[in-house]
N, C-alpha and C positions, 0 to 999 in steps of 0.2 A: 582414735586417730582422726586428726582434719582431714575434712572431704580434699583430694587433689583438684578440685574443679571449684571455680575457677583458677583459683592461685596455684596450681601444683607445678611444680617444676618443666612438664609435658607443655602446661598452658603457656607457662611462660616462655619456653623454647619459639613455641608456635607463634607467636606473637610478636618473641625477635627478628625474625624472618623477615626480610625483604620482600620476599617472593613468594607471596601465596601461592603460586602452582606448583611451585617445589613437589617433587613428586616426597620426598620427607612429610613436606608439609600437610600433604593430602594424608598421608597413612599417618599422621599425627590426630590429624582432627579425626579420622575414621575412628581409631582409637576412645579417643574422649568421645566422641559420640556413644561407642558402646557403651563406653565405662559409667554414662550416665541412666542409661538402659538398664545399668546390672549393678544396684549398689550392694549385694552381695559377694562383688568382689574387689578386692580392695590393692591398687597400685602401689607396689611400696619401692620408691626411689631409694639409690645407695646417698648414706648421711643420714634418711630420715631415723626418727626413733625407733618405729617398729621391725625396719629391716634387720636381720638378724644375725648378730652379732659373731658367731662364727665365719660365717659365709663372708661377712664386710675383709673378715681380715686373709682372706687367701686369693693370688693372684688371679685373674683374669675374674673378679665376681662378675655377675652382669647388672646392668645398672640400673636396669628394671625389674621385679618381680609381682607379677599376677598372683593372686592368693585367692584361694575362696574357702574361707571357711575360718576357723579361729586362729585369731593372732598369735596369741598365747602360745601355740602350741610347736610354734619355731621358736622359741627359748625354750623348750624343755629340753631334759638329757636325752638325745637321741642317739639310736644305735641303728646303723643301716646294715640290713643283710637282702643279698640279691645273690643269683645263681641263675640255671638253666630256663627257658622257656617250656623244654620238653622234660622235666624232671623226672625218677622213677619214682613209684610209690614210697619209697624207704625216706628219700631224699624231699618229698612234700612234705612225709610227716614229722621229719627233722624240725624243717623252716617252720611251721605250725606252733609246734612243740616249745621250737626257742621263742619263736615271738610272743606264744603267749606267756611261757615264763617268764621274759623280761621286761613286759608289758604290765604281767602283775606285782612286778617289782620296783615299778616307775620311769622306765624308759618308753621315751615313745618309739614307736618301730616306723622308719625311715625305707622304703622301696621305689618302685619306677610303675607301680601296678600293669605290671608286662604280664603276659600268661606264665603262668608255673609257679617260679621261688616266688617273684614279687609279689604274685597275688597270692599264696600261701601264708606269705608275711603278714601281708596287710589283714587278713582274713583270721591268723592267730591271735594277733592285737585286740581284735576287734571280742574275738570269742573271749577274752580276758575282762573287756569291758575296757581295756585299754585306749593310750590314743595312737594313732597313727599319720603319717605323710607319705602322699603321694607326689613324687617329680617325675612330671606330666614332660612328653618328648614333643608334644601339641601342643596348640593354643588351648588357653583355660578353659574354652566350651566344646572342645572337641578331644573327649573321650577316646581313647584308642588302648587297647582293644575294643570294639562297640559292647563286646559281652560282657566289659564290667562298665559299663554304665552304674549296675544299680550298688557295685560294690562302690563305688566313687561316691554317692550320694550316701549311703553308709560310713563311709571315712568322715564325710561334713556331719551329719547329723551326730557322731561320736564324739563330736570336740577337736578330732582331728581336720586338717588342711589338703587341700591341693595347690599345687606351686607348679608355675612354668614363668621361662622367661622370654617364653614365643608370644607375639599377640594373638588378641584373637581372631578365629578366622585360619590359623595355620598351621594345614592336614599332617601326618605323619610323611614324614620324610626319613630315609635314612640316616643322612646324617646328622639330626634331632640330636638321636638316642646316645652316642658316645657323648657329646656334647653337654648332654645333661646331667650326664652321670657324674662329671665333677660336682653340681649341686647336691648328688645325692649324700656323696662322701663328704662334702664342707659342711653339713649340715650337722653332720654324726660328727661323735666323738671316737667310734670306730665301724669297720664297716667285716660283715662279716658274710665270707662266700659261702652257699652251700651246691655243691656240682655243677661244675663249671667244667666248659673242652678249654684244652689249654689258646684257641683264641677264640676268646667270648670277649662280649661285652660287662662282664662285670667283675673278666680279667682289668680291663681299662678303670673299671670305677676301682679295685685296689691299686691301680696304677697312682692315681688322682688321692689316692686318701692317703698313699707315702710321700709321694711329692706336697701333700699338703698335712702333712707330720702329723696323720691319726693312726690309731693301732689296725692294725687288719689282721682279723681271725680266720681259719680255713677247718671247715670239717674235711678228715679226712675219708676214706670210701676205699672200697676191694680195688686190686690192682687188675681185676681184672673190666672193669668199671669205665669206660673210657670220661663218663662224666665223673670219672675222680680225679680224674689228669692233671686240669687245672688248680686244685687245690693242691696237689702233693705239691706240684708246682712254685705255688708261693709259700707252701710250709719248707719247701727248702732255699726258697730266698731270704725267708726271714717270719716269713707270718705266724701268728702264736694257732698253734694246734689245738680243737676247742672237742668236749667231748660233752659238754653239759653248758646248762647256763650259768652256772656258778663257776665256770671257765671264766667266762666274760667277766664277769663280775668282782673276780678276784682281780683283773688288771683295772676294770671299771669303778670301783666301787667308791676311791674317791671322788668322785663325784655324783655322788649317791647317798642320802643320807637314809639309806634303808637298807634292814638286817640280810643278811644272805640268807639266811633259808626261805624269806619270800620269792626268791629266785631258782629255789630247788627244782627239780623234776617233781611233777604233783602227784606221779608216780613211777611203782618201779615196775620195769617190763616181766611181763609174762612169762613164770620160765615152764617151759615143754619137753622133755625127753627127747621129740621129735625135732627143734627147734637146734638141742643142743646134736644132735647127729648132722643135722643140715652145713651147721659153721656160719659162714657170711660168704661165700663164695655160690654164684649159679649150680646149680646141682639136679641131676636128673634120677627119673623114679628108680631105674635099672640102679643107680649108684647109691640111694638110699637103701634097698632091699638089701645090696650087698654087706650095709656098715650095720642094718638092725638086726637084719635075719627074720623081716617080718615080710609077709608076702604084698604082692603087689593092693591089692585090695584093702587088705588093712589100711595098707598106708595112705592109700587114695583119699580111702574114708578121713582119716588123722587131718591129712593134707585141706582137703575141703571146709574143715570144721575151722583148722588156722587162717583157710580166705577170708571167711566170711567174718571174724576176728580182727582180718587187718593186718594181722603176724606174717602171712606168706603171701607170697604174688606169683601166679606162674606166667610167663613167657615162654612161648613156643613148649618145647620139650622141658624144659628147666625151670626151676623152681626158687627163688629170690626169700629169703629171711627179708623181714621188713624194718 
């Protein structure tokens, strides 16, 4: 791509100016000032060639995008999936799970690197060897969460991107984050939630991906689950119900020229005697004893063995299938 400086559409703006103290003006040259500071990241104006091609065509793009990291890697097939910041054990290792099978299937995995699903996401991809994008709710130097900094710099060195359309310099703000979520669903060819309360933020981002005619997938979760809410939600507005990656893949696949059992589960869950007494609903020790007939202790023991597995999660009195 040509350097934007001098001749970039920014420089020329600034130049057509009458008015050098334009306060525009001022935060235009701050701009290119940086940009000259940081040629690892790269301005991409709407019209230029590498802006990317999805995104040009749905309303409100924006007309800037900061990138850091490989071009390339906004035209690949992407799949967005976002969910909770506070997610349960079961539900991280869903997001995990799917990113990294559709990562090793050729999708790039598209998130918001927010604590929980997003970074789940981006952290699946990555373990695939996958590539990944981050749309950043900040300006391109300013990381938020601070505690993935070092996953951020992980996404660039993978081949993957970070994208915002804040400059730089501009903290987290509230209302960023809705705002950005349309880029994350324009980008994707479908955006897929995993626990979500029914008003979340990445209720809005399937908002954003119907209004801009992509598929949206919803895992569904126990009803007793208040982070399944939001998914039954939109599986009863329309959203396709996903149980695997090969879910995805079957509405996906035209545009994919790759076989589906690279997208399968890379394996099959653990089955336990104990596991299949539990069901999928919270369940306490007293309520197990009664369905096995096996004493407290036994089960305790059983119980600890499937923690430390991954298989069970206890909260409070009750005990979570994972």
């Amino acid at each position: 791509m040509q350097s934007l400086l001098p001749s970039s559409a920014l420089q020329q703006l600034l130049d057509a100016r009458q008015t050098p103290e334009h306060p525009l003006n001022r935060a235009l040259a701050a701009d290119l000032a940086w940009l000259e500071q940081h040629p690892d990241v790269h301005p991409l104006t709407l019209g230029s060639n590498d802006y990317p091609a999805l995104l040009a065509d749905v309303a409100c793009c924006p007309p800037l995008l900061y990138v850091r990291g490989k071009l390339a890697a906004l035209e690949l097939p992407q799949l967005a999936i976002v969910g909770s910041r506070n997610p349960t054990t079961g539900g991280a290792a869903i997001a995990r799970d799917f990113a990294r099978c559709l990562a090793s299937g050729g999708f790039a995995i598209t998130s918001g690197l927010a604590l929980g699903i997003d970074g789940c996401a981006h952290r699946g991809a990555l373990d695939a060897g996958g590539v990944t994008l981050a749309v950043m709710g900040t300006g391109i130097d300013c990381i938020y969460p601070a505690r993935h900094r070092a996953l951020a710099e992980e996404i660039v060195e993978a081949g993957g991107a970070l994208v915002s359309e804040f400059a730089p310099g501009i903290r987290s703000q509230a209302s960023n984050f809705p705002r950005r979520n349309r880029i994350i669903s324009a980008l994707s060819l479908g955006t897929m939630v995993v626990e979500a309360a029914v008003k979340s933020g990445s209720l809005i981002t399937a908002k954003y991906a119907l209004e801009q005619q992509r598929e949206v997938f919803a895992v569904p979760g126990s009803i007793n689950n208040p982070l399944a809410r939001g998914c039954h939600s939109l599986i009863r507005s329309g959203a396709k119900l996903v149980e695997s990656a090969e879910d995805i893949l079957s509405e996906l696949g035209g545009a994919l020229a790759y076989k589906r059992e690279q997208v399968m589960e890379s394996r099959a869950p653990r089955e336990h005697w104990l596991l299949s007494a539990m069901g999928y609903d919270p369940v306490t020790l007293d309520t197990l004893c009664q369905r096995t007939g096996q004493t407290a202790g036994a089960l305790s023991a059983e119980l600890m063995d499937l923690e430390l597995e991954g298989a069970v999660e206890q909260r409070g009195s009750y005990y979570n299938r994972c």
